[in-house]
VMD Tcl script that draws the C-alpha trace (Angstrom):
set ca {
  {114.84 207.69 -4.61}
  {116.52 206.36 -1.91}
  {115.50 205.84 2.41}
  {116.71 207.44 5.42}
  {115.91 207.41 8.73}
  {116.36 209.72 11.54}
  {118.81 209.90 14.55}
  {119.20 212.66 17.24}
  {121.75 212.92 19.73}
  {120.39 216.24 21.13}
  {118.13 215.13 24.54}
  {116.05 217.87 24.66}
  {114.06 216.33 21.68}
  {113.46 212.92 22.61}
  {109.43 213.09 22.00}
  {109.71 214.66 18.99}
  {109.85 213.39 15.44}
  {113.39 211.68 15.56}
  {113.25 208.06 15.30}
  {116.50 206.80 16.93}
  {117.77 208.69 19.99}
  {119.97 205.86 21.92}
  {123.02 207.03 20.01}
  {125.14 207.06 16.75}
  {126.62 203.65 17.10}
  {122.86 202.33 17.34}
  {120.92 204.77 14.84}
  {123.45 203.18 12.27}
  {123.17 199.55 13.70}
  {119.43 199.46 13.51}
  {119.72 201.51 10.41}
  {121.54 199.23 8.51}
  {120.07 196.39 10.13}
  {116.55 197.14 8.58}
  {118.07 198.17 4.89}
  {117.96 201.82 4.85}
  {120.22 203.58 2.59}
  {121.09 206.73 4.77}
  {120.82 208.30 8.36}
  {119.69 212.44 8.92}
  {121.61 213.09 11.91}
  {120.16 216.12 14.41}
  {123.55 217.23 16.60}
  {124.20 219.22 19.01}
  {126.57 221.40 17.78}
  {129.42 221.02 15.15}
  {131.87 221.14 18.36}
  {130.31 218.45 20.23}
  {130.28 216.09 16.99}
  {132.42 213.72 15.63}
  {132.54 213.85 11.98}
  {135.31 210.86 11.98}
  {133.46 208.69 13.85}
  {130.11 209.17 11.63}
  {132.13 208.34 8.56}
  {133.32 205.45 9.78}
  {130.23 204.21 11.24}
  {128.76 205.12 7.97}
  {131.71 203.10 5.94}
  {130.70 199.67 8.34}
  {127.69 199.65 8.30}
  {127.01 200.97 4.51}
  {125.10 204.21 5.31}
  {125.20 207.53 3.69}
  {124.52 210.55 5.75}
  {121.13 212.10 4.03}
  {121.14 215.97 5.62}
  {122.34 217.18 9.40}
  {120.18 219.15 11.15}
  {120.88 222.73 12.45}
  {118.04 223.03 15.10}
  {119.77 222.53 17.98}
  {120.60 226.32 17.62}
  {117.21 227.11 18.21}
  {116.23 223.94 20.86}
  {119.70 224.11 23.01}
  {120.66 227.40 22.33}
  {117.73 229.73 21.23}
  {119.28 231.15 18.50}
  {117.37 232.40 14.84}
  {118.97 233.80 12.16}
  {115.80 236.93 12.81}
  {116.06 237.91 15.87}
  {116.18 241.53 16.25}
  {119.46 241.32 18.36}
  {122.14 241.64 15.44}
  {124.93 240.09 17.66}
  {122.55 236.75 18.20}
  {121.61 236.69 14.37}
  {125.77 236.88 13.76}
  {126.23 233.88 16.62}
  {123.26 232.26 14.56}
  {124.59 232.04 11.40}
  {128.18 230.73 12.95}
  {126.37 227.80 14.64}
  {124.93 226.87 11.01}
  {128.08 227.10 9.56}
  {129.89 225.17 11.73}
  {127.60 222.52 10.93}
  {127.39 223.01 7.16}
  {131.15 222.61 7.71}
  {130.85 219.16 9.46}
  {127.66 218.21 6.68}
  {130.19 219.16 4.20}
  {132.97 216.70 5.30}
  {130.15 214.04 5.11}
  {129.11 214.35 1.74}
  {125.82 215.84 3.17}
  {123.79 219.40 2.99}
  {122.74 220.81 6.48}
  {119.32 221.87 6.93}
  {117.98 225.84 8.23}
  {114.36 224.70 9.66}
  {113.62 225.84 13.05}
  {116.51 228.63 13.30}
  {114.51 230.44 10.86}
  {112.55 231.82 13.81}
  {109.53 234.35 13.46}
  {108.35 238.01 12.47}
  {107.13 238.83 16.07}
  {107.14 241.93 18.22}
  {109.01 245.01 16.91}
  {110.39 242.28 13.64}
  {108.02 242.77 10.95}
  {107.67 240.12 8.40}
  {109.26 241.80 5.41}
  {112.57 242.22 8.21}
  {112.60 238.91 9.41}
  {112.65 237.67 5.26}
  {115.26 239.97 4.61}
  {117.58 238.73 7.22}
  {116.77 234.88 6.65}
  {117.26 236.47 2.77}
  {120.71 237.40 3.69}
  {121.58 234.53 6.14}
  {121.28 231.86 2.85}
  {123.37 234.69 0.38}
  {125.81 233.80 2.95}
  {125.30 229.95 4.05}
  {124.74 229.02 0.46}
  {127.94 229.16 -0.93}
  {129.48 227.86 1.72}
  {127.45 224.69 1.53}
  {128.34 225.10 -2.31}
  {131.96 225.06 -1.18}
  {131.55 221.47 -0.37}
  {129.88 220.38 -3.21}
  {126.24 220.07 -1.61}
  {123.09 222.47 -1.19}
  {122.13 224.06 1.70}
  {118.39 223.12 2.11}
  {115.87 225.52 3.46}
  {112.66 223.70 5.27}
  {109.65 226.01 5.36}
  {107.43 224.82 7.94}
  {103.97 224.84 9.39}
  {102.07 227.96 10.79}
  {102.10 227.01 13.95}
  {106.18 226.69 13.97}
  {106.75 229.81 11.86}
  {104.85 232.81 9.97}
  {107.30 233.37 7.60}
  {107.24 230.88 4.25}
  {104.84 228.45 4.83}
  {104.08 226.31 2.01}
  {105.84 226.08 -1.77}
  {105.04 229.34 -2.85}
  {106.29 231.28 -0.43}
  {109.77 229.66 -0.46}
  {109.88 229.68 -4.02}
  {109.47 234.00 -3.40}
  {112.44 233.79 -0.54}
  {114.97 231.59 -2.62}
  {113.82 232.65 -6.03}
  {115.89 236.53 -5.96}
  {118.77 235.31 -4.14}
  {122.14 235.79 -5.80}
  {123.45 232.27 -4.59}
  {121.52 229.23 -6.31}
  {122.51 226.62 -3.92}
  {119.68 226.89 -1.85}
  {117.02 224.10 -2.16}
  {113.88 223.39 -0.41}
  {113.20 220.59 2.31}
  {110.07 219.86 1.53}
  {108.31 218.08 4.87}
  {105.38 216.08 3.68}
  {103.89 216.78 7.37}
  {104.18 220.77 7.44}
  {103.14 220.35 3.43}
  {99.71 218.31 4.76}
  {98.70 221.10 6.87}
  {99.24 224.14 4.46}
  {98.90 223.02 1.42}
  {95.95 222.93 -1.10}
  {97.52 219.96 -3.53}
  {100.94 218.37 -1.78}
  {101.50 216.86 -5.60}
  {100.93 219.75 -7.29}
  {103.10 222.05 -4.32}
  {105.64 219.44 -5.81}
  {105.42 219.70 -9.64}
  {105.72 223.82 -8.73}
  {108.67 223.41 -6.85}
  {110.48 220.89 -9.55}
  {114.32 220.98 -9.62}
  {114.53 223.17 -6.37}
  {113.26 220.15 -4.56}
  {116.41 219.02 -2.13}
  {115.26 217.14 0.26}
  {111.83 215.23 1.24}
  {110.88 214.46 5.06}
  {108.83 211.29 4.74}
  {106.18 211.62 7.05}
  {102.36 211.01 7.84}
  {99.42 213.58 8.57}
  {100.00 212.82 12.22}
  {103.69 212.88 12.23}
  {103.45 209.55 12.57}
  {105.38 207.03 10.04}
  {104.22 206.62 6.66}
  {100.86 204.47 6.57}
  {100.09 205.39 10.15}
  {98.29 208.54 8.97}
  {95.41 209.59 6.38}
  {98.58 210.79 3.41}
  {97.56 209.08 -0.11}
  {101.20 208.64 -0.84}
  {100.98 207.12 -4.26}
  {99.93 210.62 -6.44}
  {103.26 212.50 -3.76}
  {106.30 209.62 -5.14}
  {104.47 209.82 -8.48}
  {104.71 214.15 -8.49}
  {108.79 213.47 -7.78}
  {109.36 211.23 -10.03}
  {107.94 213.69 -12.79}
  {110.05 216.23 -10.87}
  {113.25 214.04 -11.73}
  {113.85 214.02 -7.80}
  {115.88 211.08 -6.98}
  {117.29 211.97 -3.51}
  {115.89 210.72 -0.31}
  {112.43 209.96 1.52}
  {113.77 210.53 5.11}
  {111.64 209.66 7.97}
  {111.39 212.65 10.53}
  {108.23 210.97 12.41}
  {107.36 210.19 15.70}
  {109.15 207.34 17.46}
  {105.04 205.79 18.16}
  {104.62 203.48 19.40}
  {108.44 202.69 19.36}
  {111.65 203.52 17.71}
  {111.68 200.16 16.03}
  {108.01 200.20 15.39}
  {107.91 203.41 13.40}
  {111.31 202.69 11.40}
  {110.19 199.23 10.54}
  {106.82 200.59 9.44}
  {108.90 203.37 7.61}
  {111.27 201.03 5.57}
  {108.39 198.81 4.40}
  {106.08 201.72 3.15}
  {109.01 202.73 1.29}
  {109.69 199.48 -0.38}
  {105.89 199.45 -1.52}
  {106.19 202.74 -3.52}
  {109.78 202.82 -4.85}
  {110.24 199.53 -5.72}
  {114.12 199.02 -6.28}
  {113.75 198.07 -9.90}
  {112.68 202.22 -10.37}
  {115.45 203.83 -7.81}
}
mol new
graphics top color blue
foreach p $ca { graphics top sphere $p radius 0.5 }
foreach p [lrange $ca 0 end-1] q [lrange $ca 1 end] { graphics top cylinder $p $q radius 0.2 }
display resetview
């Protein structure tokens, strides 16, 4: 398994669980400077990014790119792939391909987390599923284009009623034609709605893509009540090697929280076992 750490360059979510915010030339500085292996990156757009200037950023400094982000879509731009208006669902799945696009130059899946949206109003659940159903039959093989997944993050119930924990992705990906799609599993979200986090794991196995390595309190790793031990040990079993990438809180401070992150990862994947 390997480290990440988060960077935003979208303002509107400074407060929320992205680590580094002063910019890409610094999220990679500070990055590197602490011994992480990779940066997520949460844009703005695929337009207002510069996928030459992350690769070469990444090449000094000795930094993969773990995952982009896509939720700008729904934070700048309010756009879900279910909303009942078919011409905003069609603008919503361009804004995620643009950036599986950009992910894709970089070696790197993109992520469909918050632009999932909701069942709410006249959307029934079973409508909302079927479009997010048919918003991955497309994405996926683009992503699959480049040589990379497209991850799917279920999330909380208070950010979406849709899939929720394991289980319910499992039924959403499961069916669909395309088998690029894998699951971001957020250890956060994964606190709150699940019964066993290591056994939500085991169940999910190979379709694990991607792991957001963060506390009970959104906080980093070790600032929370999470028993990570039995968690690394369930994706180990899995065979997951990818990465453990810190979507926390920047609490008390940006360097605070990545500091605390990189050192909680050193005590449970020892390099000797990456």
């Amino acid at each position: 398994m390997k480290s990440a750490i988060t960077v935003t360059l979208v303002p509107e979510t400074r407060g929320g669980p992205f680590v580094f915010s002063a910019g890409l030339a610094d999220g990679f500085t500070r990055a590197a400077a602490l011994g992480f292996d990779a940066v997520e990156i949460f844009p703005p757009s695929a337009a207002e990014t510069d996928a030459g200037e992350i690769a070469a950023l990444g090449a000094t400094h000795g930094l993969r790119v773990a995952a982009v982000g896509t939720g700008a879509g729904w934070v700048r731009h309010k756009l879900r792939l279910t909303d009942p208006d078919p011409g905003i669902r069609r603008r919503a799945i361009k804004f995620v391909a643009d950036l599986v696009d950009l992910a894709g130059k970089l070696g790197a899946p993109a992520i469909i987390g918050s632009m999932q949206g909701r069942a709410e109003g006249v959307v029934t659940r079973e409508q909302a599923l079927g479009w997010l159903a048919e918003a991955l039959e497309e994405l996926g093989p683009r992503a699959q284009a480049h040589g990379v997944p497209l991850l799917y993050e279920f999330l909380n119930r208070y950010e979406t009623n849709l899939c929720t924990n394991v289980a319910e992705a499992l039924a959403l990906i499961g069916p669909l034609r395309t088998t690029n799609v894998q699951l971001l599993c957020d250890l956060f979200h994964m606190n709150i709605e699940e019964v066993d986090v290591p056994g939500a794991l085991r169940l999910a196995g190979p379709r694990v893509g991607h792991v957001h390595f963060a506390d009970s309190n959104r906080r980093a790793a070790g600032l929370g009540h999470t028993n990570f031990v039995p968690i690394v040990a369930a994706l180990r079993e899995t065979g997951y090697a990818g990465h453990l990438s810190a979507e926390v809180l920047a609490q008390p401070d940006a360097q605070t929280a990545a500091s605390q992150t990189i050192a909680a990862f050193r005590r449970l994947v020892p390099r000797r076992s990456t």
